[in-house]
MDAnalysis code that builds the backbone (N, CA, C; Angstrom):
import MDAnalysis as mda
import numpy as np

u = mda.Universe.empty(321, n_residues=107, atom_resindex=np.repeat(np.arange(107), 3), trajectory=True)
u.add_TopologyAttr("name", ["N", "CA", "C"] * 107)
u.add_TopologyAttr("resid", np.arange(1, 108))
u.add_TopologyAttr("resname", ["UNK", "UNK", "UNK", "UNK", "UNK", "UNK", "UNK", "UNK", "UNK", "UNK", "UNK", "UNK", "UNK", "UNK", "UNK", "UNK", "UNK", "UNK", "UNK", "UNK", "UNK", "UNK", "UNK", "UNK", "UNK", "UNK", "UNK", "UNK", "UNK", "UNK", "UNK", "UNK", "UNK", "UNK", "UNK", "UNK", "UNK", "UNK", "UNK", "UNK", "UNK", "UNK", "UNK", "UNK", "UNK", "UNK", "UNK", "UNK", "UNK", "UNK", "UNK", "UNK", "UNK", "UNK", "UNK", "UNK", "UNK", "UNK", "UNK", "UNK", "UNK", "UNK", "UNK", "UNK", "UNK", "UNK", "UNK", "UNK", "UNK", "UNK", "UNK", "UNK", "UNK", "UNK", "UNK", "UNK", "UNK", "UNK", "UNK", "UNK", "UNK", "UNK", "UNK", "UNK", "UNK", "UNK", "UNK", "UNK", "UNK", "UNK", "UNK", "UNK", "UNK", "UNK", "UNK", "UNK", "UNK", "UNK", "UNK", "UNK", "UNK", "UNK", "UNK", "UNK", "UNK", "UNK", "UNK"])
u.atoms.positions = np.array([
    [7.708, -13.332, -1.822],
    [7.361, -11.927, -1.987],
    [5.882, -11.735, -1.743],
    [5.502, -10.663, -1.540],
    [3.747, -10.587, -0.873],
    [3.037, -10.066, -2.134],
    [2.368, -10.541, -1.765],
    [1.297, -9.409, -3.394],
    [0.728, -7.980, -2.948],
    [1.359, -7.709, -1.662],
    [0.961, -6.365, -1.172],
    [1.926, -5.293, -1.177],
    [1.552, -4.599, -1.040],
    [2.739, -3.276, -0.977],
    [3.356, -3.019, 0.460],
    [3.698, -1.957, 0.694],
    [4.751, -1.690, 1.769],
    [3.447, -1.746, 3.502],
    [4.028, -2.295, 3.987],
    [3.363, -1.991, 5.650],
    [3.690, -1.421, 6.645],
    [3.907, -0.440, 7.321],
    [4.248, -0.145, 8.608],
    [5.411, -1.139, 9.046],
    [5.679, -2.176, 9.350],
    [6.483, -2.875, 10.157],
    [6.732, -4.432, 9.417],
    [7.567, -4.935, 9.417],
    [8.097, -5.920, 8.487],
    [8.452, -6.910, 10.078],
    [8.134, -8.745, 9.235],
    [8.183, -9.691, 9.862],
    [9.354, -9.672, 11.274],
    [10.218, -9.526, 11.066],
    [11.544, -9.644, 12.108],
    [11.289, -8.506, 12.977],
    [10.528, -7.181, 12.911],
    [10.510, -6.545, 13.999],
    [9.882, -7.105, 14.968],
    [10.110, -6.921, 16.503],
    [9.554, -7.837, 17.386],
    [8.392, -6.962, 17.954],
    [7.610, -6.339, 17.533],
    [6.164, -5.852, 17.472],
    [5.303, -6.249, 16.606],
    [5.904, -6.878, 15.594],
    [5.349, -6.937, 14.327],
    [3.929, -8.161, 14.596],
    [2.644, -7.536, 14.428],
    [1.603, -8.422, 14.615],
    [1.433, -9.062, 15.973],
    [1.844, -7.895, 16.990],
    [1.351, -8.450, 18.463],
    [0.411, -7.759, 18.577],
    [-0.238, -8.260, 19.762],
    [-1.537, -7.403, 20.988],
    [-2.712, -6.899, 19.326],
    [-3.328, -6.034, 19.605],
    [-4.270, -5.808, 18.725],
    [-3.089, -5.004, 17.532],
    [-2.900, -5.375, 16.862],
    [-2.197, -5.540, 15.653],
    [-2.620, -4.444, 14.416],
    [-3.584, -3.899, 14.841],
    [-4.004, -2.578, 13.727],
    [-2.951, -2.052, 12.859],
    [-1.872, -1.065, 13.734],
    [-0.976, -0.305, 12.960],
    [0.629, -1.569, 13.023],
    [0.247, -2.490, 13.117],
    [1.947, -3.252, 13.387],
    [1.928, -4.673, 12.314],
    [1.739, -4.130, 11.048],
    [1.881, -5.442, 10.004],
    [0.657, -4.928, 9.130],
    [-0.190, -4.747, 8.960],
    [-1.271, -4.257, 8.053],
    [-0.778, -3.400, 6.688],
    [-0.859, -3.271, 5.619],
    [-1.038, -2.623, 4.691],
    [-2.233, -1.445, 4.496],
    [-1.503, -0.043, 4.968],
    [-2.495, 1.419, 4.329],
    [-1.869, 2.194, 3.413],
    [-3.130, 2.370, 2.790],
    [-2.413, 3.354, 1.708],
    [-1.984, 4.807, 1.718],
    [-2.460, 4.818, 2.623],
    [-1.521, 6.496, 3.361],
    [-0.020, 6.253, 3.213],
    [-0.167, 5.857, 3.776],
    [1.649, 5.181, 3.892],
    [2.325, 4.735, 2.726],
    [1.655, 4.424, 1.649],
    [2.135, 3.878, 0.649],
    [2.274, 5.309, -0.602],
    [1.163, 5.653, -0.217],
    [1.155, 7.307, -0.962],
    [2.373, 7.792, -0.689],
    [2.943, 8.341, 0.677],
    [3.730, 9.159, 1.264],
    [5.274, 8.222, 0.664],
    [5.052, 6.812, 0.791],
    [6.349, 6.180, 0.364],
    [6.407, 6.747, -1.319],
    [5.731, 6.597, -2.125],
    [5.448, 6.336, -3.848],
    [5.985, 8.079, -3.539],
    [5.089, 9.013, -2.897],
    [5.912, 10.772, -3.468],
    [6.831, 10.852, -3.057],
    [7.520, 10.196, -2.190],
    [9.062, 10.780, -1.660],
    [9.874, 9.911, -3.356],
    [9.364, 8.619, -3.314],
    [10.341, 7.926, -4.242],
    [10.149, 8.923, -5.787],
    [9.183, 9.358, -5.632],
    [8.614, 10.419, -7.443],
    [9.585, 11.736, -7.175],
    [8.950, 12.091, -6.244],
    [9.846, 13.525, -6.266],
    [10.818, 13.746, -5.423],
    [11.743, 12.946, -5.104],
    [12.929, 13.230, -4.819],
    [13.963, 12.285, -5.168],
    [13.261, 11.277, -5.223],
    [14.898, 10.255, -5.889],
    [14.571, 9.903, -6.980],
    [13.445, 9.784, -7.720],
    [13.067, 9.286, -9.424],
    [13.631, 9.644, -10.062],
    [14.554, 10.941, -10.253],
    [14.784, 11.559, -11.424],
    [16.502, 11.330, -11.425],
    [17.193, 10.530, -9.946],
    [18.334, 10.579, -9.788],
    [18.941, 9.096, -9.816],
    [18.337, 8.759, -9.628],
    [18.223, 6.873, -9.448],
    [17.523, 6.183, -10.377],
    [17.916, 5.040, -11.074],
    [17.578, 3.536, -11.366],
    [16.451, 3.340, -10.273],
    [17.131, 2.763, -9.197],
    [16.851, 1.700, -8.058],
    [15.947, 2.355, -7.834],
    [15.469, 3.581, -7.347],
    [14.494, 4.822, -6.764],
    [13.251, 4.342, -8.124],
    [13.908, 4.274, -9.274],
    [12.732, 4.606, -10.285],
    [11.710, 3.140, -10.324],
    [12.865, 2.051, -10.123],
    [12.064, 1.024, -10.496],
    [11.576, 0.302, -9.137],
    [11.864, 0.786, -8.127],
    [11.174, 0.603, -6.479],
    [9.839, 1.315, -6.526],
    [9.705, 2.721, -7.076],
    [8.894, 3.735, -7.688],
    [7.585, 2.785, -7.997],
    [7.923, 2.378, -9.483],
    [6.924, 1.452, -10.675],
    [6.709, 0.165, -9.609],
    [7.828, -0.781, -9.268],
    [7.123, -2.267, -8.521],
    [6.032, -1.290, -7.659],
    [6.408, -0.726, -6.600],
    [5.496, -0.392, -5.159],
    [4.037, 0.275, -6.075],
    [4.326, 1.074, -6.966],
    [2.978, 1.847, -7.594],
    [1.987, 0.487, -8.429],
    [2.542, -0.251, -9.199],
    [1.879, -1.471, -9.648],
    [1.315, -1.799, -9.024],
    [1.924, -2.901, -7.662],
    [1.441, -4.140, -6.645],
    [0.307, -3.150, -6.311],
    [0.515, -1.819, -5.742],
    [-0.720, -1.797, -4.908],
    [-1.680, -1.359, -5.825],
    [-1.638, -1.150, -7.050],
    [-3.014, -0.294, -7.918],
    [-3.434, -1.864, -8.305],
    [-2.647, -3.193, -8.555],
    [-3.375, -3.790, -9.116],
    [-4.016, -4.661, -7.881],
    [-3.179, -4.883, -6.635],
    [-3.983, -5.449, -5.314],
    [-5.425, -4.808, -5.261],
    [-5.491, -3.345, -5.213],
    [-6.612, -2.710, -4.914],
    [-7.630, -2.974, -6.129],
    [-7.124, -2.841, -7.206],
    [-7.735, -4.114, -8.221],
    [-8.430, -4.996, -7.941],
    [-7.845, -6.058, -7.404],
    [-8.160, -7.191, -7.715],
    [-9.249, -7.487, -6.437],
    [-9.117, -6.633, -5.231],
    [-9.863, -6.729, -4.333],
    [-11.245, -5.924, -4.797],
    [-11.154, -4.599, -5.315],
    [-12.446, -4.398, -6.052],
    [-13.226, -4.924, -6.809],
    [-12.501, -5.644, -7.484],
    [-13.542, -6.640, -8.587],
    [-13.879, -8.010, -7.862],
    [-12.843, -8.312, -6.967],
    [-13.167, -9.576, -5.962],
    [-14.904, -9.276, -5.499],
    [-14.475, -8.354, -4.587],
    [-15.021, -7.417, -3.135],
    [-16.461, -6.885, -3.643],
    [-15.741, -5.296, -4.492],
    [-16.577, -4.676, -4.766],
    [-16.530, -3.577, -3.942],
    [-15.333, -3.518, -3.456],
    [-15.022, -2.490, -1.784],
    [-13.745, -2.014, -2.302],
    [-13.575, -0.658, -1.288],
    [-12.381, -0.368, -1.387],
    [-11.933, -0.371, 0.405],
    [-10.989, -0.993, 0.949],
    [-11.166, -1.580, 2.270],
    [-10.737, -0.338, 3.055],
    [-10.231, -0.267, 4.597],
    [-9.657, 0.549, 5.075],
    [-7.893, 0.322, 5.392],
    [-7.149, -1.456, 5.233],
    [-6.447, -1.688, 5.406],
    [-6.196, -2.907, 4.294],
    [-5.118, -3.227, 4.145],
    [-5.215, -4.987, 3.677],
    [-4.214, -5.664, 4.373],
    [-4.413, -7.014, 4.340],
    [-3.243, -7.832, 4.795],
    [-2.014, -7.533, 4.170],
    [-1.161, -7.463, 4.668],
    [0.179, -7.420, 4.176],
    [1.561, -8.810, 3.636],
    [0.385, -10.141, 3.677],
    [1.179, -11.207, 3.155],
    [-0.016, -11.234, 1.698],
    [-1.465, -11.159, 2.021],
    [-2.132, -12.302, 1.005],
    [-2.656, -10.930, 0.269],
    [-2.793, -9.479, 0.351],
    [-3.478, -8.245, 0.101],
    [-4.916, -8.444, 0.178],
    [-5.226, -9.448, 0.746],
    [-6.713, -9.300, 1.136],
    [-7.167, -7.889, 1.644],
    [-8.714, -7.137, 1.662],
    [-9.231, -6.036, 2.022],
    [-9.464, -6.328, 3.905],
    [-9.160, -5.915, 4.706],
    [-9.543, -5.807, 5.966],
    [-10.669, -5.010, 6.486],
    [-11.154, -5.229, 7.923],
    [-11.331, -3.972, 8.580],
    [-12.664, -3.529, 7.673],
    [-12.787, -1.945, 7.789],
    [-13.921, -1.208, 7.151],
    [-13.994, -1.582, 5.791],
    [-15.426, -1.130, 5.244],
    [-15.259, -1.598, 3.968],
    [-16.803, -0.827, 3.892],
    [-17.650, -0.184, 3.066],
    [-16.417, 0.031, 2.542],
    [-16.111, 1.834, 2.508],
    [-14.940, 1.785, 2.389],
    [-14.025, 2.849, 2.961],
    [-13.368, 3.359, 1.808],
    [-13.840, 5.032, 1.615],
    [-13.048, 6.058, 0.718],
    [-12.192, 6.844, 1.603],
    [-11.055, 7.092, 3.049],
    [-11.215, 7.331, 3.381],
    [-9.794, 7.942, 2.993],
    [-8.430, 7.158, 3.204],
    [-7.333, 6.955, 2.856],
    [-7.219, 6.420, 1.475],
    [-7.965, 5.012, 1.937],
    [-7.993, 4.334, 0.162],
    [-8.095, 4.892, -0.928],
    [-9.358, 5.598, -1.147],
    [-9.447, 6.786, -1.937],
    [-7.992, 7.619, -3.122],
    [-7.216, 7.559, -1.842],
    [-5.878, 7.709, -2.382],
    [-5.361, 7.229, -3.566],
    [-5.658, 6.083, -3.592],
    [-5.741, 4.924, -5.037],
    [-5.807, 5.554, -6.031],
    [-6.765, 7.152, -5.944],
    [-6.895, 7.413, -7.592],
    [-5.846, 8.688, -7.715],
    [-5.594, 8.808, -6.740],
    [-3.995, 10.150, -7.077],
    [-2.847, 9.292, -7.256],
    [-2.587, 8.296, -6.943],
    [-1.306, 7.521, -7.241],
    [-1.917, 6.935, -8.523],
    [-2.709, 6.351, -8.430],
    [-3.025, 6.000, -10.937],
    [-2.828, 7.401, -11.819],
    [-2.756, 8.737, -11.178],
    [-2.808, 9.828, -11.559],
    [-1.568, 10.443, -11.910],
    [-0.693, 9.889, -10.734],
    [0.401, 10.163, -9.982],
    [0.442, 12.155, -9.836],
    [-0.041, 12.082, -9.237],
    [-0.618, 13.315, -8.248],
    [-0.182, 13.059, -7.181],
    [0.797, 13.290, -6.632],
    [1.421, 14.099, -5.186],
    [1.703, 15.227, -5.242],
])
């Protein structure tokens, strides 16, 4: 299991981490926002599985972004999507930022 949250594209797709690799395997939190409000406000209140997909995905990434801030001292523009290392820009409120409406849970 990864210590990161959800990525754009998962191992077996056959794009996954070719040619310059930006959007094809990376971890953003845009994406993870947009995953966490669909799972809050539309299936949380109807589903188990929805609720506790909800809590794992909202955890991993508040405490990844954690652990890379107190690592770091950054909030990155991407992270790896096996080890949640910070990538790329740094440091970056840009998307990341996002981090504090999902601890809020504000969508």
């Amino acid at each position: 299991r990864s210590r990161a949250p959800l990525s754009p594209l998962s191992g077996p797709d056959p794009i996954y981490g070719t040619q310059e690799d930006y959007w094809r395997g990376k971890v953003w939190i845009n994406m993870n926002y947009l995953a966490l409000q669909a799972l809050h406000k539309q299936y949380g209140g109807e589903s188990a599985a929805a609720r506790a997909l909800y809590h794992t995905l909202r955890a991993t990434l508040v405490s990844n972004m954690l652990t890379q801030w107190l690592s770091k001292g950054f909030l990155f523009e991407q992270y790896h999507d096996k080890t949640g290392h910070g990538l790329k820009h740094k440091p970056f409120a840009g998307w990341s930022a996002l981090i504090l409406l999902i601890m809020a849970e504000k969508y």
